[in-house]
N, C-alpha and C positions, 0 to 999 in steps of 0.2 A: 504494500500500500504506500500511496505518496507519503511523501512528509511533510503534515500540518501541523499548527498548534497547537497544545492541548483546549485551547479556548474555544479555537475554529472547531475541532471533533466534537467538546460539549453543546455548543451552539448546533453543529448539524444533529445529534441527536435529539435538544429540544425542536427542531423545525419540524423532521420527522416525526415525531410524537404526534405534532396538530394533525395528520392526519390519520384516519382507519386504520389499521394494518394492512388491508389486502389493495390500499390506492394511495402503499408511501413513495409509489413517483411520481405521485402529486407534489411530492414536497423541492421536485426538481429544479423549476424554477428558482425562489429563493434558496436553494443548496446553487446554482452558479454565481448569483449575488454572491454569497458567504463569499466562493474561492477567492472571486475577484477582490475583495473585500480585502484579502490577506496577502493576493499577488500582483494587484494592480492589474491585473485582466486576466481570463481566461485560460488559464496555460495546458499544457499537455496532461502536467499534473493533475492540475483541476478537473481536468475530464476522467482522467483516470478515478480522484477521490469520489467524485460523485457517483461514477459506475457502480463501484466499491460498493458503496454505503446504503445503494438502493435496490445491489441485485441486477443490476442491467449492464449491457456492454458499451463499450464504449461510441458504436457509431449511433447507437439512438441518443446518447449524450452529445456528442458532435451535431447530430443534426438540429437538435433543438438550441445549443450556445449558438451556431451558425444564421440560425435565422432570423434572431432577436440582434437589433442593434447597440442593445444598450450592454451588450455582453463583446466585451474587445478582445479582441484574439491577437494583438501583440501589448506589450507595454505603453502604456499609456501617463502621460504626464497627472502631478497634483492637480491640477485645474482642466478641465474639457470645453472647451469654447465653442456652441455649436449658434451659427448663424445661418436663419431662416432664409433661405435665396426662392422659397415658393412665390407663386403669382404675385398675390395682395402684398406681403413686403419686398419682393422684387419690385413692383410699379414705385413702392414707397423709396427703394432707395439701399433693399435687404444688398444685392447682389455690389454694389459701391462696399457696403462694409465689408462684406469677408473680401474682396479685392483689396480693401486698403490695411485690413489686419493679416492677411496671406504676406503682402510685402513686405511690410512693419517686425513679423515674425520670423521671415525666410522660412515659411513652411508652407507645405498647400495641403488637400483635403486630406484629413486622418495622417496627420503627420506632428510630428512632439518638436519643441524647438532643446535645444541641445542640453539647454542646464536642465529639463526634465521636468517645468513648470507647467507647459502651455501645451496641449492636443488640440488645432484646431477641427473644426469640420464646417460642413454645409448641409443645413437640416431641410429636408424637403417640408418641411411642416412643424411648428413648436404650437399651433391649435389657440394661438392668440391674437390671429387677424384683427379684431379688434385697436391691438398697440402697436400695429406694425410699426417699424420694420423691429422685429425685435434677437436676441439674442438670450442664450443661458449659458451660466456658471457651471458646471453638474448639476443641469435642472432647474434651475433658477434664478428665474426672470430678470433681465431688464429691458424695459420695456421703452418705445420711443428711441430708441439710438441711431446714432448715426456716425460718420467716419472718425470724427474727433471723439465724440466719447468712446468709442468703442477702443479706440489706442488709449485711452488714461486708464479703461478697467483695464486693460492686459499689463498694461506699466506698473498701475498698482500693485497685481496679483504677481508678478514678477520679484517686486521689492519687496515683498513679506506681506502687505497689507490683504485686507480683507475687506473691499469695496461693499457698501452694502445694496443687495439687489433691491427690485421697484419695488417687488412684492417676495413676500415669502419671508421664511426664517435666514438670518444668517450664516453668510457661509462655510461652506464645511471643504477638503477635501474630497475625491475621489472616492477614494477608500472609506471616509466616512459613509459619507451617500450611501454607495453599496450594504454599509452594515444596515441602514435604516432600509432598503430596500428590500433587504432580506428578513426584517420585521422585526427587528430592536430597535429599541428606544433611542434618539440620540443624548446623550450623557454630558453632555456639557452644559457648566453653568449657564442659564438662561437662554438658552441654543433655539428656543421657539417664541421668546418674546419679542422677537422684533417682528418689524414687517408689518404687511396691511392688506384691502381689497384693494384693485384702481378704480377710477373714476369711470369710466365705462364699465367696467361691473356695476357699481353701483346706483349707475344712471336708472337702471329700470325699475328699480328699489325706490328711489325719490321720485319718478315720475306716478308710480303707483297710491305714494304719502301724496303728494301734489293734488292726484285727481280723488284720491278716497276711495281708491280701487283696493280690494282687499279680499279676501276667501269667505265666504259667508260662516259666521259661527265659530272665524279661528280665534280662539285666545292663546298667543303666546306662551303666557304662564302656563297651562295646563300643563301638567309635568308628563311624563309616557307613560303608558300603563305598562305593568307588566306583563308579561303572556296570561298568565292566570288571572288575571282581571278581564283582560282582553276576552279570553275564552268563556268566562262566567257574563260579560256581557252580552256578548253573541249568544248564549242561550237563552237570557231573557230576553231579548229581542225576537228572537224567534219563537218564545213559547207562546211572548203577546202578541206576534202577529199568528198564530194557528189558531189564540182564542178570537179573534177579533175576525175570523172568517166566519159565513153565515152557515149553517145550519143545511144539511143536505136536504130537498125537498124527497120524500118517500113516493114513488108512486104509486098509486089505488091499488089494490090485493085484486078486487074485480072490474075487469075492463068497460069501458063506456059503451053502448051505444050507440052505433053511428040513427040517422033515422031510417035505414033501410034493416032496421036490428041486425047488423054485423058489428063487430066489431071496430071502435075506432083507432088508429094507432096512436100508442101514450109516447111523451120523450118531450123534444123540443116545441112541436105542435101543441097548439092550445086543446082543449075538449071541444069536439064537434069542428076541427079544423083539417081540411085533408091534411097527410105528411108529406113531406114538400119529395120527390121523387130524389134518390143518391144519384148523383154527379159521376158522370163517367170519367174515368182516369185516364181513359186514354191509351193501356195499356194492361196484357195480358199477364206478367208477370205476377207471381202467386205473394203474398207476403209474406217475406222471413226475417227470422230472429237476427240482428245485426252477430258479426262472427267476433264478438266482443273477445271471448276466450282462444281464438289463435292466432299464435304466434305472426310477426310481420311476414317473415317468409315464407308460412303457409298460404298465406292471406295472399303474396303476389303472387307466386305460384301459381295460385289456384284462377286467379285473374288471367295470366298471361296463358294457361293451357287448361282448362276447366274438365274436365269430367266430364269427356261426349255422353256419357249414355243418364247422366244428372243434371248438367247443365240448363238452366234457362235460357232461352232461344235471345229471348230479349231484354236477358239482363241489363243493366247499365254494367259498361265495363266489361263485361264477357264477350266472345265470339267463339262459337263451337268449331273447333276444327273439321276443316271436310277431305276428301280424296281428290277435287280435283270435279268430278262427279255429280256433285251437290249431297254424296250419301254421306252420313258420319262416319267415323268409321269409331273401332270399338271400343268402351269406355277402358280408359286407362287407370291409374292411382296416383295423382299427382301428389296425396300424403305422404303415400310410402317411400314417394322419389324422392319430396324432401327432404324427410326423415334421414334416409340412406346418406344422401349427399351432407346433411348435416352432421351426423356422424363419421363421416370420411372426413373433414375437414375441419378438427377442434380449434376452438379458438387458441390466440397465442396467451400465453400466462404473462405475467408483469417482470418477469425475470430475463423472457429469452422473445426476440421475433416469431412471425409465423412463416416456417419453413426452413429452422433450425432445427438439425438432426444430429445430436451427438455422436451418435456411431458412425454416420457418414464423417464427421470431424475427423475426429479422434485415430479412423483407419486413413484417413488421407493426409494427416499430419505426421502419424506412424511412417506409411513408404516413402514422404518425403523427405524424412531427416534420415533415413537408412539410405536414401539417395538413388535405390533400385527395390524394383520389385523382385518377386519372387521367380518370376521369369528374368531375370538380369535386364529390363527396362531402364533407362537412361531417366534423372529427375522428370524431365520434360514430358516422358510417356508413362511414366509414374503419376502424375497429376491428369493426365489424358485420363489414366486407367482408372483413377479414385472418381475423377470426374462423371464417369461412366457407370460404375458401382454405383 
């Protein structure tokens, strides 16, 4: 196993905890925060620890660090500078700044400047259109920038200091970030009292006090309830609306009289009223019980190849197969096909992909480190031969 901290191991096994036992690569995710956390990105190891810890191999570990951006697969500087060059802060002005901090820095996209401070990038979207042209810290905002300020935050953050963003708590490292990412606390004196909403958030908040626009019935104060309160309300809600329905009308024991002495029909028609004749549907199909109890791929199955000699002609969704002929031809068992098929194909478990075969492994890793097979095979048709098996 790699070599981590004893803190990082205690932390990955509190992450693991939060979830089930049978869906702890759930805890996947924040277990690649953790690494980075400790490595400053992603490294070989990290992928390795995490495989480790959850039972899985490494390329399903790879594939998911791979696809997430916020997970860096080389080293990366204390501070990460990512400026928005999308549409809205590009018209604003986005694509001037990372051009004038790419210079200013001598680095271009995903690239660290040499003392190991600064990662710039170019974010296709920071989801603040609002403050265009904007830029983040590791994550955090500042908002309205433009060529000159964006070189005094990087000169700051160069010289030790700690520029403070438009919005949000202040700032932290890298490596910080990542531990809060992976869902610890951050631990520093007063590390969330700064900061604030902006004024475009807030805009809709006052225009609302302004016109007296408001949620009918909210009061603020109301504290939450708790689930058991919640639940105990819902029942009484629901008892008083069952009592508050009327009364079922009973119909006559003996039927009316029409004036021809037949019988008149009772139900929705008044007495002595004919019953209004049913509505044709339209359609022959018989009515049946929704297939609430099977399974989804019984259910399409059954859809896409139905049971000629069962089948409704004119189900919705069905078509009876034919020969060609117009004859059906003879009813088959679309259940038992699925059945079968379903059982030939077990799901993969949380440990290993689907259409991992350890014995094929194990005999094809064997005649390759023997370097010949048993017929004297050359590496090359030794891997042919396993290939083949």
């Amino acid at each position: 196993m790699s070599v981590f901290t004893d803190e990082t191991r205690e932390r990955a096994r509190e992450i693991i905890a939060r979830y089930p036992a049978d869906r702890s690569r759930s805890a996947l995710l924040p277990l690649l925060h953790l690494v980075q956390a400790e490595e400053g990105y992603v490294s070989p190891a990290g992928v390795t620890f995490c495989a480790e810890v959850l039972g899985l191999n490494k390329a399903q570990v790879g594939a998911v660090a791979t696809f997430y951006t916020m997970y860096k697969r080389k080293p990366t500087g204390d501070f990460l500078v990512s400026v928005c060059t999308n549409t809205m802060c590009n018209v604003l002005g986005g694509q001037e700044v990372y051009d004038t901090l790419s210079e200013h820095l001598g680095v271009g996209h995903d690239e660290t400047t040499a003392d190991g401070t600064i990662t710039l990038e170019h974010a296709e979207c920071l989801a603040a259109c609002d403050y265009g042209p904007v830029m983040t810290v590791n994550y955090d905002f500042f908002d309205g920038v433009d060529a000159s300020t964006a070189v005094g935050v990087v000169d700051e953050l160069r010289a030790g200091g700690r520029p403070m963003p438009t919005r949000g708590a202040r700032l932290c490292t890298l490596k910080e970030m990542a531990v809060q990412l992976a869902g610890f606390a951050d631990e520093r004196e007063g590390a969330v009292a700064d900061g604030g909403p902006g004024e475009p958030t807030l805009r809709g908040l006052r225009l609302a006090q302004e016109h007296g626009v408001s949620v009918p019935g909210f009061d603020p104060n109301t504290p939450i309830r708790s689930k058991a309160e919640a639940d105990k309300a819902a029942a009484e809600a629901k008892a008083k609306a069952e009592a508050a329905k009327p009364a079922p009308v009973e119909a006559s024991a003996a039927p009316v009289k029409g004036g021809d002495g037949a019988s008149a029909p009772t139900g929705a028609a008044g007495v002595g009223e004919p019953a209004k004749p049913a509505e044709a549907s339209g359609s022959t199909t018989r009515d049946v019980k929704a297939p609430d109890d099977k399974s989804p791929q019984v259910r399409t199955a059954e859809t896409r190849q139905p049971d000629a000699g069962t089948a409704v002609p004119d189900a919705p969704g069905t078509k009876v197969p034919t020969d060609g002929t117009g004859t059906a031809p003879e009813a088959g068992d679309a259940r038992s096909a699925e059945a079968a098929g379903v059982a030939a194909n077990a799901p993969a478990g949380d440990g290993k992909p689907a259409g991992d075969e350890a014995g094929a492994q194990e005999r094809n890793l064997t005649e390759a480190k023997a370097g010949t097979d048993a017929k004297g095979a050359g590496p090359a048709d030794a891997n042919e031969t396993g290939a083949q098996k």
